[in-house]
C-alpha positions in Angstrom: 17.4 -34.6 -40.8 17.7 -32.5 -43.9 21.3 -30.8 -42.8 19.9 -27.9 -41.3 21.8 -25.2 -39.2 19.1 -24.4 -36.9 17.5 -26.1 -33.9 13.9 -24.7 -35.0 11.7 -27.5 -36.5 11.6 -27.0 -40.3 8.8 -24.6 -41.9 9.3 -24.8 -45.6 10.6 -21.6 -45.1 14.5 -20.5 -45.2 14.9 -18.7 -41.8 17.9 -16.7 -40.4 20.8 -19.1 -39.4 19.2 -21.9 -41.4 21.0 -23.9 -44.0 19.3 -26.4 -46.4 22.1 -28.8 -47.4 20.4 -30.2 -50.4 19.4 -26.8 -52.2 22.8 -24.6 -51.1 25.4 -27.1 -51.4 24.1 -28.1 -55.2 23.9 -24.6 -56.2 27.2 -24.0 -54.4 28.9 -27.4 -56.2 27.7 -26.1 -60.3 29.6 -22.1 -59.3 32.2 -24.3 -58.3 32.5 -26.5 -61.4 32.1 -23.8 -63.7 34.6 -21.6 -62.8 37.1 -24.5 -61.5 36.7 -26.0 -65.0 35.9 -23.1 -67.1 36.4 -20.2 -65.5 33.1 -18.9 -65.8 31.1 -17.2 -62.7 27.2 -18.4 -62.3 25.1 -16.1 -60.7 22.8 -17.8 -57.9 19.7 -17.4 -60.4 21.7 -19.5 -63.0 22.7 -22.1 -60.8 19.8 -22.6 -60.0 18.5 -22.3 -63.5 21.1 -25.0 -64.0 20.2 -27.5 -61.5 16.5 -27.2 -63.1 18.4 -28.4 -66.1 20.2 -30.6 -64.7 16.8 -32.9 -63.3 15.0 -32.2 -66.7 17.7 -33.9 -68.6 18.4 -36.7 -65.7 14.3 -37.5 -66.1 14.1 -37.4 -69.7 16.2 -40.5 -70.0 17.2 -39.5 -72.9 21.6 -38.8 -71.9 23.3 -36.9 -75.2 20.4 -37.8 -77.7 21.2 -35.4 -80.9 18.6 -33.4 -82.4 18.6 -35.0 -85.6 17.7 -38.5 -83.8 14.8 -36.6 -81.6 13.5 -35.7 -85.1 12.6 -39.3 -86.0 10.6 -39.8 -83.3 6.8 -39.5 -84.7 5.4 -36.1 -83.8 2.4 -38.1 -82.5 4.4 -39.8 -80.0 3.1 -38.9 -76.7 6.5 -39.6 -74.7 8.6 -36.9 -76.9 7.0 -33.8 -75.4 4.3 -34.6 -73.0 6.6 -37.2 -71.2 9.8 -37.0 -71.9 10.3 -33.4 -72.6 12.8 -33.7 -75.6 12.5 -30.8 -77.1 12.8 -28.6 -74.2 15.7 -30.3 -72.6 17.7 -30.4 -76.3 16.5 -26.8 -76.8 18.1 -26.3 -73.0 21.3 -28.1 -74.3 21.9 -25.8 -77.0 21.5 -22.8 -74.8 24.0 -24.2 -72.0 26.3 -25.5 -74.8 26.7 -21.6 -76.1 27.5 -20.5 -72.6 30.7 -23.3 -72.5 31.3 -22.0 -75.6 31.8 -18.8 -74.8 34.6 -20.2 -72.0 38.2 -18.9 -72.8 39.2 -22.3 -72.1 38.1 -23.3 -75.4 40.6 -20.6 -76.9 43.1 -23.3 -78.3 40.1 -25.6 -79.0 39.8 -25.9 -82.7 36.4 -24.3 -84.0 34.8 -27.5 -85.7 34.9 -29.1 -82.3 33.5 -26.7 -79.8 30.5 -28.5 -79.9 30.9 -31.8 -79.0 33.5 -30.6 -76.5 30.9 -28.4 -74.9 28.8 -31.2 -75.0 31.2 -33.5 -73.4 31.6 -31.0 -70.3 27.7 -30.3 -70.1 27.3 -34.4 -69.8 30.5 -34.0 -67.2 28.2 -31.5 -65.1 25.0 -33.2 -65.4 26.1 -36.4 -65.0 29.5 -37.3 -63.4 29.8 -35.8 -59.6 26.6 -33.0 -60.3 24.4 -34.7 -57.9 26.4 -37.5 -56.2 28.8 -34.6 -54.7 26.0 -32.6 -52.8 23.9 -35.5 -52.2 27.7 -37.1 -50.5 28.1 -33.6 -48.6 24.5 -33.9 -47.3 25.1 -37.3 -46.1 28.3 -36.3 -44.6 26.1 -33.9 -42.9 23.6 -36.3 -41.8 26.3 -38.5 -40.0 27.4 -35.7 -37.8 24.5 -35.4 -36.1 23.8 -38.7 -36.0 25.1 -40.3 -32.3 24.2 -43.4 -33.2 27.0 -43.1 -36.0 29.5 -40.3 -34.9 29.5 -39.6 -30.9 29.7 -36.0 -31.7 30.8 -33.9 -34.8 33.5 -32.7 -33.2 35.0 -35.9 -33.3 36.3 -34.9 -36.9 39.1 -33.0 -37.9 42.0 -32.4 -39.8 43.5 -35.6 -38.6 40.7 -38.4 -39.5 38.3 -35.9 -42.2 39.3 -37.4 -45.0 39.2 -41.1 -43.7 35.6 -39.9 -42.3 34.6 -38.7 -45.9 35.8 -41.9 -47.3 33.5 -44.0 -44.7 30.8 -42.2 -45.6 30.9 -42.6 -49.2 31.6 -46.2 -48.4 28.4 -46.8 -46.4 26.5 -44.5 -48.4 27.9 -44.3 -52.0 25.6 -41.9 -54.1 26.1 -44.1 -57.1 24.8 -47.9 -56.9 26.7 -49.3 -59.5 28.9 -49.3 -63.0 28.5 -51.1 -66.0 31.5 -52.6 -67.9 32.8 -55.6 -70.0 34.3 -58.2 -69.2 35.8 -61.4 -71.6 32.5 -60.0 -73.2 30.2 -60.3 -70.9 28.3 -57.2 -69.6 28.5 -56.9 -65.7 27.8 -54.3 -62.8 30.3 -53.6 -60.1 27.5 -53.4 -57.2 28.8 -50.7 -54.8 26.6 -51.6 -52.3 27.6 -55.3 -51.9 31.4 -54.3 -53.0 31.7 -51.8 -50.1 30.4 -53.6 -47.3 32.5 -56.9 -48.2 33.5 -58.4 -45.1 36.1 -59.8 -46.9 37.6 -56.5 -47.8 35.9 -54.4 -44.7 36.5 -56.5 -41.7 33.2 -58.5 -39.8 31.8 -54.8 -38.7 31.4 -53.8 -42.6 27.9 -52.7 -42.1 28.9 -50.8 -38.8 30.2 -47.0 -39.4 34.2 -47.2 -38.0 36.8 -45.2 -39.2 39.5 -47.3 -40.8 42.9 -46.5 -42.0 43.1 -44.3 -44.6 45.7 -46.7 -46.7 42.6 -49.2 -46.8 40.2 -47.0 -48.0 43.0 -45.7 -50.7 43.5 -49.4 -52.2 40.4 -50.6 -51.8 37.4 -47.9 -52.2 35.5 -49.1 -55.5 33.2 -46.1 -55.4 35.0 -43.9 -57.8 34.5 -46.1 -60.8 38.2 -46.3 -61.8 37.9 -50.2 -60.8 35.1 -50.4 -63.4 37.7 -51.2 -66.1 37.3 -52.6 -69.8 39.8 -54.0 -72.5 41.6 -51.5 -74.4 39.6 -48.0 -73.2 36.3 -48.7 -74.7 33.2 -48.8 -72.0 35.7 -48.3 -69.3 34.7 -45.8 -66.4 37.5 -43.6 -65.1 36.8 -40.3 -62.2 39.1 -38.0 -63.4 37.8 -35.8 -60.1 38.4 -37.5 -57.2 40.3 -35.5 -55.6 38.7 -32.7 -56.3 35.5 -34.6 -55.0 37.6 -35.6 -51.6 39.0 -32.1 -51.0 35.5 -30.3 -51.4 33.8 -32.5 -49.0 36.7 -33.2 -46.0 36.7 -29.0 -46.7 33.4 -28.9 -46.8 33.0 -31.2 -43.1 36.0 -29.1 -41.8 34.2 -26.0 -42.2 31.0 -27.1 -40.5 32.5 -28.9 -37.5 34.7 -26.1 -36.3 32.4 -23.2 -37.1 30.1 -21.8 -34.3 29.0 -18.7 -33.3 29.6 -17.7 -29.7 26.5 -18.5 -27.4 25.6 -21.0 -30.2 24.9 -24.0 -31.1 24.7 -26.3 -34.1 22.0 -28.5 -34.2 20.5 -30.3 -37.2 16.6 -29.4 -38.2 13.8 -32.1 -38.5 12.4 -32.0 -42.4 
């Protein structure tokens, strides 16, 4: 189901009570990062603006390229605006990196450098957490009101959430994999395979249980901090994770004990 808070078979159209996971939560999670990390308040238009962004530079494939490297590219290359959209996402980049800019967080930043830092945190957005955490909400979503998963969302609260969040992202991670070195060799910790290891999980790996929360704590791959190099170069590290496991158990909190008297919470078809 697509998360919805209404019982009415989806329309296309937003209706009264109705609460489309995928759109609200992601515009929800970039006001959040903003002003948690910069202190800067998005309007719902520029959150949404934002997300725009956010796909355009995720599909153009083309992560931090500079402008001075999308300028080599052969004007006759079909791929660099046609395809690709470089120049519209770099011009976009420039226009998001004045707004980070502009944060008084930057105050004791030294002047040469506001660049790249703003670039740093734009890449942060766009790429570590700006999807995966709404597309982790929704799925926490989509096991509550799934029976053949979770009995009944009411079966979560303060006591098991965050061993519930944890299963989730287990069975569901929202990345697939990270890259790293090893002994130089180039290799990909596989969430997928990682996270349902019997070895590690028990024999009902593939089955949704909640486990204890001290397994989940040592051995929960899906954060990348396992995704470790010699030395600090290529290595992955989630300097968010809790933030990321406070917003959703909050998140799965709020949803399973809210209900409106005479109410009742069902989740939409679409």
């Amino acid at each position: 189901g697509s998360g919805s808070g209404s019982s009415k078979k989806s329309t296309g159209k937003h209706l009264p009570g109705q609460f489309k996971v995928r759109k609200e939560v992601t515009v929800w999670w970039h006001q959040m990062l903003w002003r948690h990390v910069l202190d800067i308040k998005l309007t719902r238009d520029e959150a949404e603006a934002f997300g725009v962004f956010q796909m355009q530079w995720l599909q153009s494939s083309i992560l931090s390229l500079p402008n001075t490297a999308v300028g080599l590219l052969p004007r006759w290359v079909p791929a660099r605006d046609k395809v690709w959209g470089i120049d519209e996402v770099v011009q976009a980049q420039g226009r998001w990196r004045e707004m980070v800019v502009a944060s008084n967080r930057l105050q004791d930043v030294p002047r040469d450098q506001h660049t790249i830092i703003a670039q740093a945190v734009l890449e942060m957005f766009v790429f570590a957490g700006g999807q995966s955490v709404p597309q982790t909400i929704h799925a926490c979503v989509a096991v509550l009101f799934t029976p053949e998963l979770l009995p009944s969302p009411v079966a979560v609260d303060e006591n098991n959430v965050e061993a519930f969040v944890y299963e989730v992202t287990r069975l569901f991670p929202a990345v697939q994999g990270f890259c790293y070195w090893r002994n130089d060799s180039r290799e990909i910790l596989s969430l997928n395979a990682a996270l349902r290891d019997p070895a590690v999980w028990g024999p009902d790996a593939n089955r949704f249980t909640l486990k204890d929360v001290r397994l989940y704590r040592s051995q929960h791959v899906g954060f990348a901090n396992q995704a470790q190099s010699p030395g600090t170069f290529d290595s992955k590290v989630c300097p968010g994770i809790q933030l990321v496991l406070d917003v959703c158990q909050g998140f799965t909190l709020a949803l399973t004990t809210w209900q409106e008297p005479g109410l009742s919470m069902d989740c939409g078809v679409g």
